[in-house]
C-alpha positions in Angstrom: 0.0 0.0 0.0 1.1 3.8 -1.0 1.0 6.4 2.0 -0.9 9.0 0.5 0.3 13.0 0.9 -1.4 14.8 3.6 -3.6 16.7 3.3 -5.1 14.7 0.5 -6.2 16.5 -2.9 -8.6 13.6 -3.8 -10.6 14.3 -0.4 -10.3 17.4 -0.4 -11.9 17.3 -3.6 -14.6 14.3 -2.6 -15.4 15.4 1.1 -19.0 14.5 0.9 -18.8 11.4 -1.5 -18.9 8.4 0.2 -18.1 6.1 -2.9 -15.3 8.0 -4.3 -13.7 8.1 -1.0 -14.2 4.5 -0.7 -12.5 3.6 -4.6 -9.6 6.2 -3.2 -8.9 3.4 -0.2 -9.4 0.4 -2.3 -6.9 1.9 -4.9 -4.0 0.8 -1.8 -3.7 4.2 -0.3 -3.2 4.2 3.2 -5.1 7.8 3.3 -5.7 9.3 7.2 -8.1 12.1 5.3 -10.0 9.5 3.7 -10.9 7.4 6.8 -11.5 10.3 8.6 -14.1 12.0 6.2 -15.7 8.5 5.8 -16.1 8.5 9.8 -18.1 11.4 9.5 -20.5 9.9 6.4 -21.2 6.5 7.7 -24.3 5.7 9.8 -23.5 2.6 11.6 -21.9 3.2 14.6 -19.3 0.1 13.9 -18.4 1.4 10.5 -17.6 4.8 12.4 -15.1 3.3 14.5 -14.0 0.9 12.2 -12.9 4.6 10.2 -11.6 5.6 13.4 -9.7 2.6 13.9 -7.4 3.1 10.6 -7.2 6.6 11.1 -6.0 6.1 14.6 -2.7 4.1 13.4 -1.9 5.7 10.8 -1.9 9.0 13.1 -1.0 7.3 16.6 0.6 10.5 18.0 -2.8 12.7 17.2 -4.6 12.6 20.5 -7.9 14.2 19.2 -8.1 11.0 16.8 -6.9 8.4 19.5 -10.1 10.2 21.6 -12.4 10.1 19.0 -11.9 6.2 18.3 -12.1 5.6 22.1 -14.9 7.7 22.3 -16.3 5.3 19.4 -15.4 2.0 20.8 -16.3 2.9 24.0 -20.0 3.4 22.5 -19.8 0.2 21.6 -18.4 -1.4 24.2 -19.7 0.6 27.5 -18.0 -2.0 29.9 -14.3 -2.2 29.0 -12.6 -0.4 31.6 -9.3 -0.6 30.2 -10.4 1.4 26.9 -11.9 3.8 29.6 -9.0 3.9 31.6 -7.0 5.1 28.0 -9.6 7.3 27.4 -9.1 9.1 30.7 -5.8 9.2 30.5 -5.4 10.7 27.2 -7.4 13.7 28.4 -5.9 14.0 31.5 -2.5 14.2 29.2 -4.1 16.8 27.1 -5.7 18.8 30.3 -1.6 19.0 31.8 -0.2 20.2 28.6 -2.8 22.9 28.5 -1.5 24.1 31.8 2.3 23.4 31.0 4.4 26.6 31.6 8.2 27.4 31.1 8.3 26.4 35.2 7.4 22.7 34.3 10.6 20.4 33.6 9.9 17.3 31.4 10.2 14.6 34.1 12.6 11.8 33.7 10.7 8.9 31.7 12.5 4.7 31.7 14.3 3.8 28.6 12.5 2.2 25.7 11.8 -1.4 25.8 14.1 -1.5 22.5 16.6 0.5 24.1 16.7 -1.5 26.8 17.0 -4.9 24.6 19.8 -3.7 22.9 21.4 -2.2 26.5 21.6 -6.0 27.1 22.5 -7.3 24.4 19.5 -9.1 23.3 19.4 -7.7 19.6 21.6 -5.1 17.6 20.7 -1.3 16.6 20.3 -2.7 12.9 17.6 -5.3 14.2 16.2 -2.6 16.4 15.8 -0.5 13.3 14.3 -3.1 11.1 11.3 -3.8 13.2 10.5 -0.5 13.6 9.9 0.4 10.4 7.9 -3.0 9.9 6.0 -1.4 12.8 5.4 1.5 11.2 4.7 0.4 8.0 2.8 -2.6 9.0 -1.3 -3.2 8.0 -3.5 -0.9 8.7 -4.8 -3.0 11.5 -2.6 -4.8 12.6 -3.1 -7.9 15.2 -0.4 -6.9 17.5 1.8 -3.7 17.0 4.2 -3.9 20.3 7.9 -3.9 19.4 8.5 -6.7 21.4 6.1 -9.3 20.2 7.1 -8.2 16.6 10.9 -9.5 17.8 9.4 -12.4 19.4 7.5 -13.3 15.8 10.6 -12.5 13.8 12.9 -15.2 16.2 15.1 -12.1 17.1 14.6 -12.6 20.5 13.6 -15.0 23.2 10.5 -14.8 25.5 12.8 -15.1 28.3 14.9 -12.3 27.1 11.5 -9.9 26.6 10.4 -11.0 29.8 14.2 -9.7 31.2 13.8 -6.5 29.4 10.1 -5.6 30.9 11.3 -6.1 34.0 14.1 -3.7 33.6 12.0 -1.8 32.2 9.8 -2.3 35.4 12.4 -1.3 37.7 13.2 1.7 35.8 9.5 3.2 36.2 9.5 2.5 39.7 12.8 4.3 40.7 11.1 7.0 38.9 7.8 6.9 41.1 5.7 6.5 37.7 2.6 4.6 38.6 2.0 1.3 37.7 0.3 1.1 34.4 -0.2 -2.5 34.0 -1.5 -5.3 36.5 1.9 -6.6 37.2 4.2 -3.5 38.0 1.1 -2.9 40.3 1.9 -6.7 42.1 5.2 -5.8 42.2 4.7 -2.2 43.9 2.1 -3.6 46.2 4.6 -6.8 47.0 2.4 -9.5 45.8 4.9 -10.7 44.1 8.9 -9.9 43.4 10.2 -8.8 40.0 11.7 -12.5 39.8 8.5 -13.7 39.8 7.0 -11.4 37.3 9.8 -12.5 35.0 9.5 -16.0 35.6 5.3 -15.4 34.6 5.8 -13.4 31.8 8.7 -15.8 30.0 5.9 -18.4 30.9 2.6 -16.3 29.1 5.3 -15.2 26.1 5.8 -18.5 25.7 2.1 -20.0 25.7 1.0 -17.1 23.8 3.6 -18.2 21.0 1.8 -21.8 21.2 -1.5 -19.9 20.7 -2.2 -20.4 24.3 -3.1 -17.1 25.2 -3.6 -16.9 29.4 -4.1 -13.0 31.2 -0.9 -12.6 33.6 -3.5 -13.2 36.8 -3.8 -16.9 35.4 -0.1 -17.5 34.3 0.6 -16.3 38.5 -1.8 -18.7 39.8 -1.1 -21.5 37.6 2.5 -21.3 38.5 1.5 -21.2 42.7 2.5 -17.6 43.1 -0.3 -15.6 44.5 -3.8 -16.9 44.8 -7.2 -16.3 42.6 -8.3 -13.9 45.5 -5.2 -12.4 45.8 -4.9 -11.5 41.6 -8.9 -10.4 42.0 -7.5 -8.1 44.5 -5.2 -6.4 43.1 -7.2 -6.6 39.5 -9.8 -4.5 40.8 -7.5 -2.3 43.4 -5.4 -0.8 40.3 -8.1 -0.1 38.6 -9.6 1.9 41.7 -6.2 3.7 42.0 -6.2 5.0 38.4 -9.5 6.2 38.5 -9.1 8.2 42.0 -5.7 9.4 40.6 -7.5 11.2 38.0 -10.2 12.3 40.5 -12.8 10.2 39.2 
């Protein structure tokens, strides 16, 4: 597919014409105008963010359209907290830049997980390079977009070696006091469980997951004896809270 020049003269031209926008897409261009103007002509509520969707990785940096496909899905799917919990954030994000001023300092943030990889010597800058712009000029949609299940699916790099680097990773965000944004960093901040024991879970679900067996963390830890059911309810439902009345909601 052709990445088409923004902004597009062919929408520009067609704004309003559903089927000419549509023959533009089938043509192979990869066209954020064009998904975005047909977002705005479809009725159905799934076509809408189905538009969204495409529009939304092909601009992943442009919060407005990263809002308006979570405000889509979200229509659609009124119970998934964790598309709420983006949602939230991403405004939240948008409501602290508004009030940035020269007196703000950009706060320290953990390396990348690539960085990271090649820190340890897991895979070079060249390979580092190479699956980036496969993640970047991947499908439209694409099944799984992370940088390090892309390394996993290329054989550049081990689960146990992913599983190393997220902890690092892990470690990194916690000596910064950044809050836990998955379920395990909050385990490990809440001592549930140690980083060891993390790693050992998720080398364990990279693995499965690789075998098509695809398990939540909560079930790799209690399958492996770590914490209890209760115990990975617990904390499930505890980081959620703790997200929500971080945000003051």
């Amino acid at each position: 597919m052709t990445q088409c020049t923004h902004p597009c003269r062919i929408v520009a031209a067609n704004q309003g014409n559903l089927e000419k926008l549509r023959a533009h897409l089938l043509e192979g261009y990869q066209c954020l105008d064009a998904w975005l103007a047909l977002s705005q002509l479809v009725s159905d509520p799934r076509q809408r963010k189905d538009c969204l969707e495409r529009a939304s990785v092909l601009a992943p940096d442009n919060q407005q359209i990263q809002i308006a496909y979570l405000e889509a899905y979200i229509a659609l799917e009124p119970n998934d907290i964790l598309a709420q919990c983006r949602l939230a954030e991403i405004r939240t994000m948008q409501l602290l830049v508004d009030v940035k001023s020269a007196h703000f300092h950009e706060k320290p943030k953990a390396r990348l997980i690539g960085d990271i990889l090649i820190a340890i010597g897991a895979i070079t800058n060249d390979e580092l390079h190479e699956v980036l712009h496969v993640q970047s000029t991947g499908s439209l949609i694409a099944t799984d977009r992370r940088l390090g299940q892309l390394l996993l699916k290329k054989g550049l790099i081990t689960p146990s070696k992913l599983a190393h680097a997220l902890i690092v990773q892990q470690q990194e965000r916690s000596k910064l006091r950044i809050a836990p944004q998955v379920l395990g960093e909050y385990m490990v901040e809440q001592n549930y469980v140690t980083p060891q024991q993390l790693e050992l879970a998720l080398a364990e679900q990279l693995r499965l997951d690789q075998k098509g067996q695809r398990l939540s963390l909560g079930q790799i830890l209690v399958r492996l004896n770590l914490v209890s059911q209760a115990r990975v309810d617990e904390a499930a439902r505890d980081h959620v809270l703790s997200f929500w009345a971080k945000f003051g909601y």
